[in-house]
C-alpha positions as a printed NumPy array, in Angstrom:
array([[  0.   ,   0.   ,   0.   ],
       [  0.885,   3.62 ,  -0.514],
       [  1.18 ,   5.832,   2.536],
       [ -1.062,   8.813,   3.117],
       [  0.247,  12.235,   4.608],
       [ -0.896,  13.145,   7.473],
       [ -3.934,  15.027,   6.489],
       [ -5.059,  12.236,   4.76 ],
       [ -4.571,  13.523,   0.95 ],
       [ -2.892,  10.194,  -1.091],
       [  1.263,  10.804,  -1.28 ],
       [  3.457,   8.913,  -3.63 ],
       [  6.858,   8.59 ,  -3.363],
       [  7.877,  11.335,  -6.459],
       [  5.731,  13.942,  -3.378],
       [  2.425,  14.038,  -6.296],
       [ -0.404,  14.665,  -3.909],
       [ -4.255,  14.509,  -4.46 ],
       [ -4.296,  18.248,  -3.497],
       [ -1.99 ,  18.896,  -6.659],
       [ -3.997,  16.761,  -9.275],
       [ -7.119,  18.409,  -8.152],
       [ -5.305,  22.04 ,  -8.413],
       [ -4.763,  21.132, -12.233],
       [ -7.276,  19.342, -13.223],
       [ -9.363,  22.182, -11.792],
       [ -7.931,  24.359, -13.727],
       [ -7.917,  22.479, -17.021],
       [-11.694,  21.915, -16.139],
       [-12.305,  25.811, -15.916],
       [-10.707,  26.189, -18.649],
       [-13.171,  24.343, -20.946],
       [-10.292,  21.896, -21.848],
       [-12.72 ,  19.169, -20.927],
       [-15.869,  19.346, -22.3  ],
       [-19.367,  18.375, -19.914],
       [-20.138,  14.852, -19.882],
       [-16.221,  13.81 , -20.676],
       [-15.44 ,  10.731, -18.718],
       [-12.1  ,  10.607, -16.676],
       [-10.295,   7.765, -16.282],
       [ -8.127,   7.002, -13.772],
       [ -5.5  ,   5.008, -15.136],
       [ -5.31 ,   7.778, -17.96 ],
       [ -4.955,  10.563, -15.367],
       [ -2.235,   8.601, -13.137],
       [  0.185,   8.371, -16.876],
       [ -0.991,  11.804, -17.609],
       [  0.219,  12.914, -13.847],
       [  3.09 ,  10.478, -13.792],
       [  1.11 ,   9.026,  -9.882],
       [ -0.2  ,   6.176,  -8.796],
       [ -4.391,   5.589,  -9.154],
       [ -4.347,   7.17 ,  -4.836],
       [ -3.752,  10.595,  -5.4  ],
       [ -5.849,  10.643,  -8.824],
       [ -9.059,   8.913,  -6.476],
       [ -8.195,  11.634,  -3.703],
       [ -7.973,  14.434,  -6.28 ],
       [-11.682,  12.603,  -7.676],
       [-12.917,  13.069,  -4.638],
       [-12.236,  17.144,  -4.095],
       [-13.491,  17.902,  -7.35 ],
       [-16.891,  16.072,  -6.556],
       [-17.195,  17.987,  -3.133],
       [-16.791,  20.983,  -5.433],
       [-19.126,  20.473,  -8.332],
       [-16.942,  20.213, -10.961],
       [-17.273,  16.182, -12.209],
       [-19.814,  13.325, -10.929],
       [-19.083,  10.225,  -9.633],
       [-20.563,   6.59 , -10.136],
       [-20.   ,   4.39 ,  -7.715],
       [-17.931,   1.029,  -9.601],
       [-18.446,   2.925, -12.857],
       [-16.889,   6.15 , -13.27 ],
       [-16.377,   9.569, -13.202],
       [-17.528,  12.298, -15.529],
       [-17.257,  16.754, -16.157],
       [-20.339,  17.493, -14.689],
       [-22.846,  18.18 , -17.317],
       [-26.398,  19.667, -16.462],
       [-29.739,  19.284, -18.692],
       [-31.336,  22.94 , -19.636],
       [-34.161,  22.248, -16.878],
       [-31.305,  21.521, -14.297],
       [-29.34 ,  24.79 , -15.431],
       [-32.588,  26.942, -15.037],
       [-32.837,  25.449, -12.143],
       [-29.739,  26.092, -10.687],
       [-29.533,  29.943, -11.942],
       [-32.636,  30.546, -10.468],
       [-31.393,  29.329,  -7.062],
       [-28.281,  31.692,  -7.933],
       [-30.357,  34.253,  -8.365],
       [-31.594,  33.967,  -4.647],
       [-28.549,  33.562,  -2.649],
       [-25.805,  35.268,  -4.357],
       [-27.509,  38.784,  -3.041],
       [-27.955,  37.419,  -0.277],
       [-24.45 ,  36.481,  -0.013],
       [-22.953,  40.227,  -1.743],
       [-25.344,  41.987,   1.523],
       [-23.204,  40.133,   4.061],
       [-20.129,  40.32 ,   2.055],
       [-20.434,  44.154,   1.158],
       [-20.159,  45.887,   4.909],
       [-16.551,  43.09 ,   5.259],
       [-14.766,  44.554,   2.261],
       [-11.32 ,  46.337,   2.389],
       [-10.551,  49.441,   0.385],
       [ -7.946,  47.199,  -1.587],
       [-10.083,  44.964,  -2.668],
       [-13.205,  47.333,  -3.399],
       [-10.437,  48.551,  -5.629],
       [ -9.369,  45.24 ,  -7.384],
       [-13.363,  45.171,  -8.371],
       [-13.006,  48.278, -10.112],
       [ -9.853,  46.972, -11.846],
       [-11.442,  43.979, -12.899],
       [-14.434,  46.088, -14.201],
       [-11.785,  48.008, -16.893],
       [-10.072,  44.661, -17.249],
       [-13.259,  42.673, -18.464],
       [-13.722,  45.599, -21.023],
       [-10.764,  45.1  , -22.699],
       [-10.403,  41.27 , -22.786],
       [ -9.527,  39.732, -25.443],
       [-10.94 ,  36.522, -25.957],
       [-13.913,  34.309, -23.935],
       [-11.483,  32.785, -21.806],
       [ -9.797,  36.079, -20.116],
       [-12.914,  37.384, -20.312],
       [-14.074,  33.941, -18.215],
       [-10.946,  34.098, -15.768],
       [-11.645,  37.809, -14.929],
       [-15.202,  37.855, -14.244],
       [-15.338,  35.025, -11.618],
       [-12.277,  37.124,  -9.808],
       [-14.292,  39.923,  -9.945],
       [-17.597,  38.119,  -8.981],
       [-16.038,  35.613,  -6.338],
       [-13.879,  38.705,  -5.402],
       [-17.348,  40.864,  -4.496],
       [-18.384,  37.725,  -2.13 ],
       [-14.577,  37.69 ,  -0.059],
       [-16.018,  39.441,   2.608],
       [-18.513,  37.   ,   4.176],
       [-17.668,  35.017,   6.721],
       [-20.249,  32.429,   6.44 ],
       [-20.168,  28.484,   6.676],
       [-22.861,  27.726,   4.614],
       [-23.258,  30.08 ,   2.043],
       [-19.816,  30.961,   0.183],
       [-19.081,  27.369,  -0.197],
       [-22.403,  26.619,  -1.698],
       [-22.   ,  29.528,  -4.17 ],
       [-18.958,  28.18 ,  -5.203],
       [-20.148,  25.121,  -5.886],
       [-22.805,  26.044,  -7.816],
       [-20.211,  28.572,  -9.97 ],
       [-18.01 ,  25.661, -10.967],
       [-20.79 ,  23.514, -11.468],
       [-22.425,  26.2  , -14.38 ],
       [-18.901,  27.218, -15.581],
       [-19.078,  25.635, -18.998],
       [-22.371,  27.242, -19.545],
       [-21.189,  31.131, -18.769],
       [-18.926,  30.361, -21.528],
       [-21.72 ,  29.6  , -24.087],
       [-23.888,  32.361, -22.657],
       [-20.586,  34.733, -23.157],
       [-19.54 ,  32.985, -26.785],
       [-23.975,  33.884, -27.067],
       [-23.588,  37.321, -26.764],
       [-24.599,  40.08 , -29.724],
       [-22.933,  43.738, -29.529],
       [-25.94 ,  45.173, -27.409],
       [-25.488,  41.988, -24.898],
       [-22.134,  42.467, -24.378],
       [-22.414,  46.71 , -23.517],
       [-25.265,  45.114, -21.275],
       [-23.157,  42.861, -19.457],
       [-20.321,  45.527, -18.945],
       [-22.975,  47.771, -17.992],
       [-24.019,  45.905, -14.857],
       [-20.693,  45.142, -13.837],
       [-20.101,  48.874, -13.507],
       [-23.464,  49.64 , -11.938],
       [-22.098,  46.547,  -9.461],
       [-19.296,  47.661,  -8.329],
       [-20.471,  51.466,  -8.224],
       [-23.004,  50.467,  -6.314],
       [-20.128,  48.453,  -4.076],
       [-18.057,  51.108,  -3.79 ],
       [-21.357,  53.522,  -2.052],
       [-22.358,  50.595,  -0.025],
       [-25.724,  50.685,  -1.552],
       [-26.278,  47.153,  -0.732],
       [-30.202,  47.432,  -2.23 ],
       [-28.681,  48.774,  -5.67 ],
       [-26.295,  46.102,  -5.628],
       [-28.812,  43.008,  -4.621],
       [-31.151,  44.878,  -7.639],
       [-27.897,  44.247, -10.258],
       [-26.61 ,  41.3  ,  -9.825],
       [-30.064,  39.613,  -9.756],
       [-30.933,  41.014, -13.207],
       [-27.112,  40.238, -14.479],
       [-27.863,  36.717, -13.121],
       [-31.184,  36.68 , -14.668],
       [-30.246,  37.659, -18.189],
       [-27.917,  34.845, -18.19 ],
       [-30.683,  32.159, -17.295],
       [-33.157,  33.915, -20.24 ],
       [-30.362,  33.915, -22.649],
       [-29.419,  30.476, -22.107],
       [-33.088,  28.982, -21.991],
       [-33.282,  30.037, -25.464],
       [-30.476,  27.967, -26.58 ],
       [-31.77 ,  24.473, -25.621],
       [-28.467,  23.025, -28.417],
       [-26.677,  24.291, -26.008],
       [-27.169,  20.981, -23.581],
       [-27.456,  18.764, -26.326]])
């Protein structure tokens, strides 16, 4: 048998630890290099990661707890891929809590990182392609929700972030000239509305920016083909 470390995340002897697959397959997985419903195998990850099948399971296991693939117990383990009912679903239970979570969130946040927001605001209008354009809005979005201190809450947004990541990328790729000034609109009536601590204005925002996403994608059912 292969030892463990002491927190319990698999360890082979070349020092390749579940924690480490997980941090890049996550980010291969964010990335859109692996499309929803791809299955992952874990003799095929171990070569790819030059480790043994422990840290791959371990690394299996974190990225289930966080929404990003789906397990089957003695078959397998796949992206996470959502039907357009479960998507709906899921944005419309975004549009619910992330407010929620922004109100506590708001009051908690440093100057320094009120001004990253704004940053990220000028940065998102000037990105180049989906992806940046991707990478920069959950900063900015995840970055808004850094001042909660909650147990229940952040982690559950998080969760439900990576688990709709592949479709903000279709909903972006969607986008016509007016929905794209549209979408950069709200982000600066966001932040704006951040930076005055207008936590009403805020809540008002980001559930219509959350919203338009849900509309736009509903009427893209090839989307989830």
């Amino acid at each position: 048998m292969e030892p463990e470390s002491a927190g319990g995340v698999g360890r082979v002897r070349d020092g390749i630890t579940g924690a480490r697959v997980a941090d890049e397959l996550r980010s291969a997985i964010l990335h859109g290099e692996h499309p929803p419903g791809t299955r992952l195998r874990q003799e095929e990850l171990a070569a790819q990661f030059g480790a043994s099948r422990v840290p791959v399971r371990e690394a299996l296991r974190i990225l289930q707890s966080e929404g990003l693939i789906t397990t089957v117990a003695n078959t397998g383990a796949w992206i996470a891929r959502l039907s357009l009912d479960e998507c709906i679903e899921l944005y419309q239970v975004r549009e619910r809590i992330e407010p929620l979570l922004l109100r506590y969130s708001m009051p908690a946040l440093r100057d320094d990182q009120i001004a990253r927001l704004v940053e990220l605001v000028d940065e998102m209008a000037r990105a180049r392609d989906v992806e940046e354009f991707l990478e920069l809005d959950r900063e900015f979005h995840l970055g808004s929700y850094a001042g909660a201190d909650t147990t229940f809450l952040g982690p559950t947004v998080l969760r439900l972030w990576n688990t709709t990541q592949h479709y903000r990328r279709a909903f972006t790729r969607l986008l016509d000239l007016d929905g794209n000034r549209i979408l950069h609109d709200e982000h600066h009536m966001l932040v704006t509305a951040i930076r005055e601590q207008d936590s009403e204005e805020a809540e008002r925002v980001l559930v219509g920016h959350i919203r338009r996403t849900r509309l736009q994608l509903a009427r893209h059912p090839e989307v989830f083909a």
